[in-house]
N, C-alpha and C positions, 0 to 999 in steps of 0.2 A: 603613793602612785608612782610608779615605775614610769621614768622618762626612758623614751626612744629618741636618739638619732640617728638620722640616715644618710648613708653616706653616697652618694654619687645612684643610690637606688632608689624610684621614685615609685611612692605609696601615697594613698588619696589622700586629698586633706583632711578629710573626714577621721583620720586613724588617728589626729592629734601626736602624729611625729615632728620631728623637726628638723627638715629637709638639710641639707648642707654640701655645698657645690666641691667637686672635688678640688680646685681649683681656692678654694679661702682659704684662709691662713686659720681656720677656725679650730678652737680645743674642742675635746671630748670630755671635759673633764665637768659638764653639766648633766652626762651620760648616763644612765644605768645599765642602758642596754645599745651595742651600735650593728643597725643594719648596715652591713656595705659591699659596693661593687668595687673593684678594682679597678681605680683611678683611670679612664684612658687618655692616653699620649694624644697632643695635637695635632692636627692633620699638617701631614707632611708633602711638597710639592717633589722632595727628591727622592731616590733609592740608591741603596748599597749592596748586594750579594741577596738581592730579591725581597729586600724588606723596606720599609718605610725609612727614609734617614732624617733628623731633625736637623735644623736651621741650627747653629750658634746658639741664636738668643730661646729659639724653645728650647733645645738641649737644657739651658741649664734651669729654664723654668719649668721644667720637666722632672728634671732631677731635685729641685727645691723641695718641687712638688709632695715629690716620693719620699724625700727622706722628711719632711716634716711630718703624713702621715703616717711615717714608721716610730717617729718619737711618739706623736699623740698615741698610738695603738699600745706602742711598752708602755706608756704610764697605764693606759685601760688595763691592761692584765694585770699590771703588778698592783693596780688599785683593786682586785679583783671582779671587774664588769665581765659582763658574757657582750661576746663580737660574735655576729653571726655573717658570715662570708658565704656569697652567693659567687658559686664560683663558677665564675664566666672563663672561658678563655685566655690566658694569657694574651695580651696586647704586647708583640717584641717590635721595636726598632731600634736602630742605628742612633746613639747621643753623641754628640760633640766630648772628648775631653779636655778640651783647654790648649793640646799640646800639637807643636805643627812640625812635621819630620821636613827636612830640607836635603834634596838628591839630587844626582847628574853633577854636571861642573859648574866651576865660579861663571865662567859665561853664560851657561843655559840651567839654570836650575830647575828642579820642578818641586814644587813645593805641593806635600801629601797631607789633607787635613785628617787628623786622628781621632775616631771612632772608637766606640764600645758597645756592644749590646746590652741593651736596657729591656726589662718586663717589666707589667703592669704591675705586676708579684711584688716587684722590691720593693713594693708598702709596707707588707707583712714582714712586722719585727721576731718570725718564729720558721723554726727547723720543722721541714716538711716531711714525709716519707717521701721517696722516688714518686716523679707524676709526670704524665703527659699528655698532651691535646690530645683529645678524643671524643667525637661524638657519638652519643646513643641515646636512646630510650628505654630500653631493658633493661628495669634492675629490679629488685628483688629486697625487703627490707631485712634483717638479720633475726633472728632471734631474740637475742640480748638488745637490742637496741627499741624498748618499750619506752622510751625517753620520749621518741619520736614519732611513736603508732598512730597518737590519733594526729599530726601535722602530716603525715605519710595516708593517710586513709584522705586526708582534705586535698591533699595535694601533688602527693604522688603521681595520678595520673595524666597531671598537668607539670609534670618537669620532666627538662632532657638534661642529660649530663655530657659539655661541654671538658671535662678535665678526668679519669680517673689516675687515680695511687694507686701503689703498690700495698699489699697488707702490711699494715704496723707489727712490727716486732712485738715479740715478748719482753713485756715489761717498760713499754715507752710510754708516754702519757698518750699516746692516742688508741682513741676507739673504733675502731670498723661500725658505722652503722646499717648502710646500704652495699652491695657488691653488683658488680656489669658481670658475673659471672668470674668463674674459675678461681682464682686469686685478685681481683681489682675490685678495687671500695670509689664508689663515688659519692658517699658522704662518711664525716668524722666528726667525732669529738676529740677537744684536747681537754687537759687539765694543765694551768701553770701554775707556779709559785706565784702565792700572793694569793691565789684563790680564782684568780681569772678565766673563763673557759673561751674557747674557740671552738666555733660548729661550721663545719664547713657543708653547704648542699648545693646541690643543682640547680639549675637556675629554675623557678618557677613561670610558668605562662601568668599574670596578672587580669591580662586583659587579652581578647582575639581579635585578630584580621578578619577583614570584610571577607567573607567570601568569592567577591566579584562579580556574581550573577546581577544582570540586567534584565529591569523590571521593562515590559514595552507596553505602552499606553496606544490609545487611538483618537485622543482627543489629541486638539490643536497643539500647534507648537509651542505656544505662550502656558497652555492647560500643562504641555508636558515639562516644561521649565517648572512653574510651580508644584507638580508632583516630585519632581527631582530633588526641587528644594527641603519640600517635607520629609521627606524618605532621607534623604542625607541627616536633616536634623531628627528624628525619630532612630537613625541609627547610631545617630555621635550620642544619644540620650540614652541609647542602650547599652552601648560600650561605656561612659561615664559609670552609671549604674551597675553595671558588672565589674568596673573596674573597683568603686567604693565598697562590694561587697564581698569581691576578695581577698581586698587591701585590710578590710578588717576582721576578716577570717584569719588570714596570715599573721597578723598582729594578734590575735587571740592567744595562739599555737604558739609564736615565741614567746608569750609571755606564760603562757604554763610549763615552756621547757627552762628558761628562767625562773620558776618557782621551783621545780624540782632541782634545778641545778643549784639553787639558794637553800636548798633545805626546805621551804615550804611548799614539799607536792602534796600534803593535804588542801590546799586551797584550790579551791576551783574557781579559773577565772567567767568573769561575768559574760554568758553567752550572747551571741550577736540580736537576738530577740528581744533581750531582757533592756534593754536601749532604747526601744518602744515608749510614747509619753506618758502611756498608761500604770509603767513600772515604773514611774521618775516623780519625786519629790522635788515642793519650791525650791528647799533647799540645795538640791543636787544640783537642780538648773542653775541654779546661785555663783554653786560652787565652779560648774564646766564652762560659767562665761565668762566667770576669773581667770578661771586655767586660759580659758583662746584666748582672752584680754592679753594674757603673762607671755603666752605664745609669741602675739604677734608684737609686742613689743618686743620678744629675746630673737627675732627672726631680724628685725630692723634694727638690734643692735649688732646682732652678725652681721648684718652686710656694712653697717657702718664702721664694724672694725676691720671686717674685709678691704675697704676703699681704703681705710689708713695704714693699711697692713702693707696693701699694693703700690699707696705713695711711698710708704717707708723706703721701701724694696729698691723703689727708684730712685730716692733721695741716696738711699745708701751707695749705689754705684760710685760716686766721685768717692771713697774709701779708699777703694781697689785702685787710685792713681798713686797711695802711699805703698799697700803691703800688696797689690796684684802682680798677677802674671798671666799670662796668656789672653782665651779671649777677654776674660772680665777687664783685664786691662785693657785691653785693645777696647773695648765699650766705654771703659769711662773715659779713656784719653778721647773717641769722638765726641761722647759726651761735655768734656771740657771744651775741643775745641767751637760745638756748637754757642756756648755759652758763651765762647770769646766773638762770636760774629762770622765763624767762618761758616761757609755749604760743605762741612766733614760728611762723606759714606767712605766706606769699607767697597771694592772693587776686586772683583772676581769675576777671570773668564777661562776657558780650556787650559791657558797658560799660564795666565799670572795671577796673582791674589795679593792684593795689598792693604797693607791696614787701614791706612787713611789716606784720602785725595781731599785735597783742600786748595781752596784759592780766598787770592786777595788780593785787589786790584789788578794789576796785570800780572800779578808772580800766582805761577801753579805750583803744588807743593805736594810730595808725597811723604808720607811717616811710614815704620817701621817702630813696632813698640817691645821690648823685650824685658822680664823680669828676672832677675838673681836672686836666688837664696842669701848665699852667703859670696860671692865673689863680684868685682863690677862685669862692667858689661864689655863683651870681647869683640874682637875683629872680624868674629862670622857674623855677627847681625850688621856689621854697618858693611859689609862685603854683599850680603844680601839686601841691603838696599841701595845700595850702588848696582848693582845686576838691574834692581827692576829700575832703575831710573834709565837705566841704558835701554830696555826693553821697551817701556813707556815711550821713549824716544824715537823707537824704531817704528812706530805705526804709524801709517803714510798718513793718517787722519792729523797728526801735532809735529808740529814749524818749530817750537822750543823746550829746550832742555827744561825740565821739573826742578826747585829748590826741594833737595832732602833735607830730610829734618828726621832726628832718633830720636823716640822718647824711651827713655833707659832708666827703669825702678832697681838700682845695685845693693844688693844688702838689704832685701824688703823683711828679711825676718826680724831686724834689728829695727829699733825706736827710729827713726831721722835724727834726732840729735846724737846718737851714738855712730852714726854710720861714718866710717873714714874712705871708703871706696867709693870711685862715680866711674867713669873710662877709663879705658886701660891707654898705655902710649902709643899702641899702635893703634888704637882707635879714633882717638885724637889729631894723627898725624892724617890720616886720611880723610878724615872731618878737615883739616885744615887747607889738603890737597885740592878735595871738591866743591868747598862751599858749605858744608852740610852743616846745620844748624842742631847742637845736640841740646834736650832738654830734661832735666829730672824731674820726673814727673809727680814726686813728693813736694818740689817747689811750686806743681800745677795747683793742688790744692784749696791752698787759701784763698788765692786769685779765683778759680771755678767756684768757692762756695760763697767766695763775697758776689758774683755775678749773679749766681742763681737768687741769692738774696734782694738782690739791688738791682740789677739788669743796668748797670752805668752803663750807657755807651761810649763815654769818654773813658775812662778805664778799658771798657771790652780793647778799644783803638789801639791803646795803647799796648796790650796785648798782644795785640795783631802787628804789630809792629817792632816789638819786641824780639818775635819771633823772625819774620819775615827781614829784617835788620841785623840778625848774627849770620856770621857766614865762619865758621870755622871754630868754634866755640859754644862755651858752656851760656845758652839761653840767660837774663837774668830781669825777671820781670818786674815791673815797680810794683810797691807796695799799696795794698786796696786802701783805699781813703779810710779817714776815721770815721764809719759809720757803723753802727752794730748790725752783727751776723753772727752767724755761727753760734748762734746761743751766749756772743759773748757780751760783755758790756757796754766794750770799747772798740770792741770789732778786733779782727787780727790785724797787729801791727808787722812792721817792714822786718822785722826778727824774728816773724813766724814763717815768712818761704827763709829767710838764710838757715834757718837751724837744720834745715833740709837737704843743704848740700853740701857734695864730699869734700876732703878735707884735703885729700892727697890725690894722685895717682899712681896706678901701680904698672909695671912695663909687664909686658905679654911673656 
């Protein structure tokens, strides 16, 4: 029996697929066959040059998103499965890259968040011919494309095509099956190595829209409520019904272009009639309440790896305080500092954007986080947080100066215990000019993973004090109690933050 997954494309339940959210961290690799739509992007509150632009934090849940099912889809082909892609419209927005451009002068900067254009597309782990959004209904199936005649006789009159291609070259693994006229194909086949195919089609109508005609009655008002109500449910029962019997008309049809594409088009799969109780053996019944039993357990074990998948995800962040840069850093350094007891957001208006606002007792504090490949951390980022504490300053709303605070990952490609770089001298000097509190944020670590562990509040305090307590200098946080975390025994000892920080400095 040929397993279906489905991907982000919803078919009745009746078809005995197995639905799966674009959105899970879920494999294919239970697959034989995967229906899917093209992932779409989270609703977005802002825009960029007339498109959707994502948040930060969807940016890169976006981007997860995408490139996890672009790994899952390369193992399907090169395990040889057929992927049938319903090819909806590209979904484009604006993603976040990590990286933030800083312009204007040291007294007025303006600081550019950097973007990229992202499609729903970049799932797909495969080279396309030329294509572009386009809608129609006229097309016309090919000669050579007998593969698809009778899924084209079911339901060609019931699809529009959202995307046409250019014609595939001579001699490319892709087939022309459908054409919108002249030269443009809106449906394909591929062949890849490994034996894997891709069919791309038009999106199918499954189910239809109410018409909207209004029925008018002449009985009472209460008489015309209860008709209302029957006619709504008499139509949601009809639209159900239609939907279950095109869901497994359509499920038929890919499974006999999966038999031909397997080598076995002598088989003929079992017609939608022959399902009838009259053609069904005990046995069989035996066998299909296994199957739904296997189903819905493997449905309730996706979603339960789904929830551990999405903890992970999150757990993982505090990482990103060792080897990160950009936003991922900038998230897990509020992440830590929530963990130590402070109210950390990230603060962004027309003019300024800062990493982190944080307070403690009567001290307000703003952060700046910045990460190094291979060199420590220079004089333009604490230059830029001194700009915004001046800025901060300047709004008639606040009486007192902000305590800065850097949190600066130098040398994040290297292990922490190998690292010999942390501030440069003139970054230091002017830490010591203003007050500014610097922290390495590989030393944040241990302390954030014993918290989240333990939630001490006497620890968190100490923390919070730590911090709020250096004025010109390298932060240095006391060591988590001996309780176990981190998967360790003993828990991390007082020479798991020191191994973390730099050994020298080096002058500008």
């Amino acid at each position: 029996m040929r397993r279906i997954i489905s991907l982000a494309f919803s078919l009745h339940p009746k078809t005995q697929t197995v639905r799966v959210s674009s959105y899970e961290s879920a494999s294919l690799d239970d697959a034989d066959i995967i229906i899917m739509a093209p992932p779409p992007p989270p609703y977005a509150t802002d825009s960029f040059e007339g498109l959707p632009s994502l948040s930060d934090y969807q940016s890169f849940q976006y981007k997860r998103t995408l490139s996890h099912w672009r790994s899952e889809l390369a193992n399907a082909l090169s395990d040889g499965k057929t992927l049938v892609v319903m090819a909806y419209r590209p979904s484009l927005v604006f993603a976040a890259t990590g990286e933030k451009k800083v312009e204007g002068t040291a007294r007025s900067p303006r600081i550019t968040r950097v973007v990229a254009q992202v499609s729903s597309w970049d799932c797909l782990p495969i080279t396309l011919p030329n294509s572009a959004a386009a809608s129609g209904s006229l097309m016309k199936i090919l000669p050579k494309a007998k593969i698809i005649a009778s899924y084209w006789r079911q339901f060609g009159s019931l699809s529009s095509y959202q995307v046409r291609f250019d014609q595939p070259e001579e001699g490319s693994h892709w087939r022309p099956l459908v054409s919108t006229g002249a030269s443009r194909v809106a449906a394909l086949l591929g062949t890849f190595k490994g034996g894997g195919h891709v069919l791309f089609l038009p999106p199918c109508q499954l189910t239809e829209e109410s018409d909207g005609d209004q029925i008018e009655y002449e009985e009472e008002q209460d008489d015309e409520d209860e008709l209302e109500e029957a006619s709504t449910s008499t139509d949601d029962a009809a639209q159900s019904d239609l939907f279950r019997q095109r869901s497994l008309r359509f499920v038929e049809e890919i499974l006999a272009i999966d038999a031909h594409l397997k080598g076995d088009g002598h088989q003929t799969p079992p017609p939608s009639w022959a399902g009838a109780a009259e053609y069904s053996t005990p046995r069989m019944n035996a066998a299909m309440e296994a199957v739904t039993d296997a189903d819905a357990r493997l449905r309730a074990l996706h979603l339960e790896r789904e929830a551990a998948a999405t903890d992970y995800e999150q757990a993982r962040l505090l990482q990103e305080l060792v080897y990160g840069k950009g936003t991922p850093l900038e998230l897990a350094v509020l992440r830590a500092l929530r963990l130590m007891g402070f109210d950390a957001e990230q603060y962004t208006d027309a003019e300024n954007e800062f990493d982190a606002v944080f307070c403690y007792s009567d001290t307000r504090m703003l952060g700046e986080a910045e990460g190094r490949d291979n060199s420590p951390i220079a004089v333009d980022k604490i230059t830029q947080l001194c700009n915004n504490l001046d800025a901060a300053f300047a709004r008639e709303d606040i009486v007192d100066y902000a305590k800065g605070v850097l949190f600066g990952n130098p040398q994040r490609l290297l292990p922490p215990s190998q690292r010999t770089l942390d501030f440069t001298q003139k970054c230091r000097s002017i830490a010591e000019r203003r007050g500014i509190a610097l922290v390495l944020t590989p030393s944040v670590f241990a302390p954030a993973a014993y918290l989240e562990h333990t939630q001490d509040k006497a620890y968190a305090q100490a923390c919070r004090e730590a911090i709020c307590s250096t004025s010109g200098a390298i932060v240095q946080f006391p060591p988590p109690r001996e309780t176990p975390a981190n998967g360790c025994k003993d828990g991390p000892k007082q020479g798991t933050v020191r191994t973390v920080r730099a050994k020298r400095t080096v002058p500008e």
